[in-house]
N, C-alpha and C positions, 0 to 999 in steps of 0.2 A: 671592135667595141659595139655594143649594143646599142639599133635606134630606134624612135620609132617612127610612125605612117611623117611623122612632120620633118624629117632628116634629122630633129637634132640628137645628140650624144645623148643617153642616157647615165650621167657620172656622176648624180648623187646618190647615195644611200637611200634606202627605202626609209622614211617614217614610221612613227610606230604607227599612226593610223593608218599606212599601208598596211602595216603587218599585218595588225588587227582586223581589217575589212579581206585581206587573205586569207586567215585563218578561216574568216567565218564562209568561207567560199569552201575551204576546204581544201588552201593550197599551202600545204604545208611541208617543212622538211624530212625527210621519207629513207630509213635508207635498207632497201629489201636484204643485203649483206648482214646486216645486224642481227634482220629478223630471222633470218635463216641460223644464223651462227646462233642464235640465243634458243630457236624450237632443237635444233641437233644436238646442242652441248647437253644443255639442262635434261632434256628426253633421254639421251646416252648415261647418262649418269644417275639418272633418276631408275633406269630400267638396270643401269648393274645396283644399285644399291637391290632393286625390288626382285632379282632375278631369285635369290632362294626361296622367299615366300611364295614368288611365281611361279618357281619351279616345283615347288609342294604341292600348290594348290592345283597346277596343270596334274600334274600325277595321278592325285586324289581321283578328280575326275575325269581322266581318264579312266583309271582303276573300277569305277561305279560304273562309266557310260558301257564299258563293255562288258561289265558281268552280268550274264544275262539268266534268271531264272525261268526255266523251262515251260512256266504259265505263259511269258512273255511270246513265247517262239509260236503260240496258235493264235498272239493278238494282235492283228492288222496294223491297230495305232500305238503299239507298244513302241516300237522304232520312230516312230513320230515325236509321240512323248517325250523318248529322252532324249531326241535330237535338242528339242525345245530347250528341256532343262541345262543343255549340256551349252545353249545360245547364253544361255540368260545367268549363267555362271560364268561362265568366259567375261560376258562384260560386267557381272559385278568382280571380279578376278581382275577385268584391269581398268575396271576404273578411277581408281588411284594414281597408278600412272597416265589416264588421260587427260586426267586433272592436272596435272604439274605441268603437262606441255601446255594447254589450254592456258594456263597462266604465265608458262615461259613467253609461248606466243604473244598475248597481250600485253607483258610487262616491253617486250623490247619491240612492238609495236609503237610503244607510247614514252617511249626513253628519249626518243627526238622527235621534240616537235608538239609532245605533249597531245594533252588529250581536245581532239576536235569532231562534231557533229555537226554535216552540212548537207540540208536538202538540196543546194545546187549542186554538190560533188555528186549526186545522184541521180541528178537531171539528164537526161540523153542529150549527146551533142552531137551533130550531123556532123561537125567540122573533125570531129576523129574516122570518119569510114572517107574522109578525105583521102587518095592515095599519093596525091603529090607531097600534101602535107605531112604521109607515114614516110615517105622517102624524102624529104627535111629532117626529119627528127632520126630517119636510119643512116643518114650520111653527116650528121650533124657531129658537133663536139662533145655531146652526150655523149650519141652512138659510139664513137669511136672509145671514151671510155667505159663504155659498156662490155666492148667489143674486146677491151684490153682486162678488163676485168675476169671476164669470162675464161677467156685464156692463163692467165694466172690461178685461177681456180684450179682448170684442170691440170695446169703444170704442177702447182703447187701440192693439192690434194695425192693428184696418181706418185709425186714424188712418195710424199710420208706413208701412204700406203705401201709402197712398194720397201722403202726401208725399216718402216715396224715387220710386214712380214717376211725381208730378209731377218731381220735382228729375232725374231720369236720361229724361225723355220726348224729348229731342234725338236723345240715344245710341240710344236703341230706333230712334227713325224713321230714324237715320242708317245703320243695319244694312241698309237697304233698298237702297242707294249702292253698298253692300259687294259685292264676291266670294264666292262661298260658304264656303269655306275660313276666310277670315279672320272672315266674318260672322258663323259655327258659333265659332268660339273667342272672338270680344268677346259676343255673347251668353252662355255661358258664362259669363265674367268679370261680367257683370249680372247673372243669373240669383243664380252663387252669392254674391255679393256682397249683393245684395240681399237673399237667404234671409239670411243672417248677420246684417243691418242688423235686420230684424223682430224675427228669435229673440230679440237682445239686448234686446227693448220689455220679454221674461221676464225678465227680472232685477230688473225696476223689482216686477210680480206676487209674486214669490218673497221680496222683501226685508218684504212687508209681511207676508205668511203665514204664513213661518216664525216671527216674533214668537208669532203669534196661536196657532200650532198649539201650542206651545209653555207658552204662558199654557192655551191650553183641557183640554192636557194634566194641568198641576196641577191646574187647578179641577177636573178631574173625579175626580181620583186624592184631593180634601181630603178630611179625616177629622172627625167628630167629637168632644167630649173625653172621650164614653164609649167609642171606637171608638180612642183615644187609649192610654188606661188599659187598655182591655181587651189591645190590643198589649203594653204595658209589662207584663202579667203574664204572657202567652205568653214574650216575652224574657226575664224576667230573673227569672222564676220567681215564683208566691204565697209572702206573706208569710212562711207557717208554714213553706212547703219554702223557704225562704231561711234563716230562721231555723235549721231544723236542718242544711243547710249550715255554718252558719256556727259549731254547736254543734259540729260533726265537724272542722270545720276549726280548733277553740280545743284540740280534747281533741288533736291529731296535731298542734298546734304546742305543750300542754306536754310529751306526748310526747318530743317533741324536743328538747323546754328541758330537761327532769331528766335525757336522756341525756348531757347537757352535765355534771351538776353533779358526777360520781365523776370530770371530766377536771381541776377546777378547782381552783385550790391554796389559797383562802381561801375562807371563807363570813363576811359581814358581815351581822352582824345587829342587830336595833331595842331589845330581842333578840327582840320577840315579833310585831310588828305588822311589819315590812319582813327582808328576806334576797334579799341581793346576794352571786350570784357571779361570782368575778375568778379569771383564767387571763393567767398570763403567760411567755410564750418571749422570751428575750432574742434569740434569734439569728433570731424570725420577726417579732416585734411591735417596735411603736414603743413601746409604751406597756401598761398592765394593760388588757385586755377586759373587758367584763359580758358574762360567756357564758350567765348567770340570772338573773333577779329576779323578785318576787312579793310580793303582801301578804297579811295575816293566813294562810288556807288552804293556799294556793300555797307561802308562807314556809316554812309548817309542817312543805310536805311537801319542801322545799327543805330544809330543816334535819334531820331523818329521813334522806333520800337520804346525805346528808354523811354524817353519823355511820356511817352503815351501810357507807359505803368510805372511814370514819380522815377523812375531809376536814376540818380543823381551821377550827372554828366559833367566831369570835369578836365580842365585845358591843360593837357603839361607836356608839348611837346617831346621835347626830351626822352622822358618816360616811357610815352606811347612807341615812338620807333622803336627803344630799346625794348620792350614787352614784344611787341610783336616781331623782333626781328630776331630773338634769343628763345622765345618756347612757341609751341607748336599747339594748338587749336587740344585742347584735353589735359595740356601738360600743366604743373605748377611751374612757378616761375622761378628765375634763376636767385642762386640765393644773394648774390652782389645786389638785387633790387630790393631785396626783403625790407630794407631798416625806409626807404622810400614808399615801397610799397605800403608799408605797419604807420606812416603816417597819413599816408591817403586813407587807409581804413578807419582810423582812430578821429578824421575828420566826418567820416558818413556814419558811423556810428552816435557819434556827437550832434550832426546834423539830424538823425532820425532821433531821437530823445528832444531836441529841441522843438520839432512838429508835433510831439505828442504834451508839448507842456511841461517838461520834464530839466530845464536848462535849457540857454544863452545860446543865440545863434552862433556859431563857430564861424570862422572864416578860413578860409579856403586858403589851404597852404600851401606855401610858396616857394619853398628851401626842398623840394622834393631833389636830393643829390642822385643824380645817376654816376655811376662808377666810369675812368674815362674808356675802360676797357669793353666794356659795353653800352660806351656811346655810336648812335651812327646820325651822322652829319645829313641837314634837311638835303644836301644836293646831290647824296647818294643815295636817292630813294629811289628803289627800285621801279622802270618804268611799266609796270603792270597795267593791262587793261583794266578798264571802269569795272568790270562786272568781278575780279579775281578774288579771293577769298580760297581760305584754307580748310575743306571738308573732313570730319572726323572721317577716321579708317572705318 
């Protein structure tokens, strides 16, 4: 099993920020079997499909390069000339075909492992002209699959070869019968036929390699579980800078809770250990909101806030646990409080009318029933720190 420089096992799975910081090294899974089988096949098949155009257009020019008019035979660069011409035909002739391998090649280059570009995969490394290090890696477990590889090819290969041209041994000697013409063209049809028949032996190579290349890929990319950890605090930050994250992120979510509480029309309180407030728009909401809540500290400064913009702050135990212990900091509230709640509002409503001169100071009601199903008892109060409170998402 794999270790490393510190003895321990290496027996987890790579990460994906392993992978990723691999890739962009440029160490990725690779399997040269495929890319061979994929430039042979496709190339082999490509060249019988194109061999009668190829074989026309070879003709052709042939037919032109050597016919030679008599002016030609006193011009020094006559033979030059149509050497040229005869270059630059040839490769527009096959460059259709070298275009299909060109893309055989790159397609089953980038089939595993996908497409990566890495200036450090191109950085020279002294530690490869290392010779102890090439004889590790020649006497290693690669190697030896390498090694077994190899051999399988040529077993494999010299086999099919050998029993296509047993099986086609008729058709070759019978070419011997032939015309030249026709002889050139079923040869052909042997030739690439047969190249085709071989190539495909690659398929059988490639289906077992890419497994392995794949498998040797992880194993070499596995991590330790201090190499694990040490990961996880690069990503997601040491304890202590989480921590004060997470301080900055409580102080800018009450922040934003107490700029809630001058918007709110009721403040419910315990009166001293809970303070919930409720905001309600008939013509936006379904229902009363908790646009605050908080205990002991938080309460306190939730009840201060109010006072400080007239926000009418009222005592009803009861209520207050049950609000804050059944909806969540954004949420409307449960609808068993509603007929309780619809009279606390029906008193600040009345209240605010009566500061404007408008009706009778109301009094502060008293019959606020909470349901027993969403009662919770003052000695089951949750022993929360001073400072806790509930941050929107």
């Amino acid at each position: 099993m794999a270790e490393n420089q510190d003895g321990q096992e290496k027996t987890e799975q790579p990460t994906s920020k392993r992978l990723q910081d691999s890739k962009k090294k440029g160490q990725i899974a690779r399997s040269k079997e495929l890319n061979t089988m994929g430039i042979t096949l496709i190339g082999g098949i490509a060249l019988v499909f194109m061999s009668g155009h190829l074989g026309q257009d070879l003709s052709e020019m042939m037919s032109v390069g050597f016919t030679l008019e008599r002016v030609d035979l006193f011009d020094p660069g006559a033979l030059l000339h149509r050497l040229g011409d005869a270059v630059v035909g040839a490769l527009l002739m096959l460059a259709p075909f070298f275009l299909v391998v060109v893309a055989a090649a790159v397609a089953s280059s980038i089939a595993l492992g996908g497409v990566a570009f890495s200036a450090q995969a191109l950085a020279p490394k002294l530690s490869k002209l290392n010779p102890v290090a090439g004889l590790k890696r020649l006497f290693s477990a690669k190697g030896l699959v390498e090694l077994l590889k190899a051999m399988a090819k040529f077993f494999l290969i010299g086999g099919a070869t050998t029993f296509i041209l047993w099986m086609l041994l008729d058709r070759f000697i019978g070419l011997s019968r032939m015309t030249l013409g026709p002889a050139v063209s079923e040869l052909s049809t042997l030739i690439g036929g047969s190249f085709v028949l071989i190539s495909s032996t690659l398929i059988l190579i490639a289906l077992v390699d890419v497994p392995f290349q794949l498998w040797d890929h992880k194993r070499q990319l596995k991590m330790t579980r201090q190499e694990v950890r040490d990961e996880l605090k690069e990503t997601e930050g040491r304890p202590e800078v989480k921590s004060r994250i997470r301080n900055l992120q409580h102080e800018m979510a009450q922040r934003r809770m107490m700029e809630e509480v001058p918007k709110a029309d009721v403040i419910v309180t315990n009166p001293t250990h809970y303070a919930v407030a409720l905001s309600y728009n008939q013509h936006t909401m379904t229902a009363p909101k908790v646009v605050a809540k908080g205990v002991d500290l938080v309460a306190s400064n939730i009840r201060c806030v109010a006072n400080e913009h007239d926000v009418p702050v009222v005592e009803s135990p009861m209520l207050a646990r049950a609000i804050y212990a059944h909806a969540e900091l954004g949420d409307y509230i449960p609808a068993g409080l509603y007929l309780a709640v619809a009279k606390l509002l029906a008193y600040v409503f009345q209240l605010r009318a009566y500061r404007t001169g408008q009706g009778s100071k109301p009094g502060v009601p008293t019959d606020l029933v909470v349901p027993e199903e969403l009662q919770v008892p003052a000695e089951n109060r949750d022993p929360v720190p001073a400072d806790r409170y509930e941050p929107d998402s």
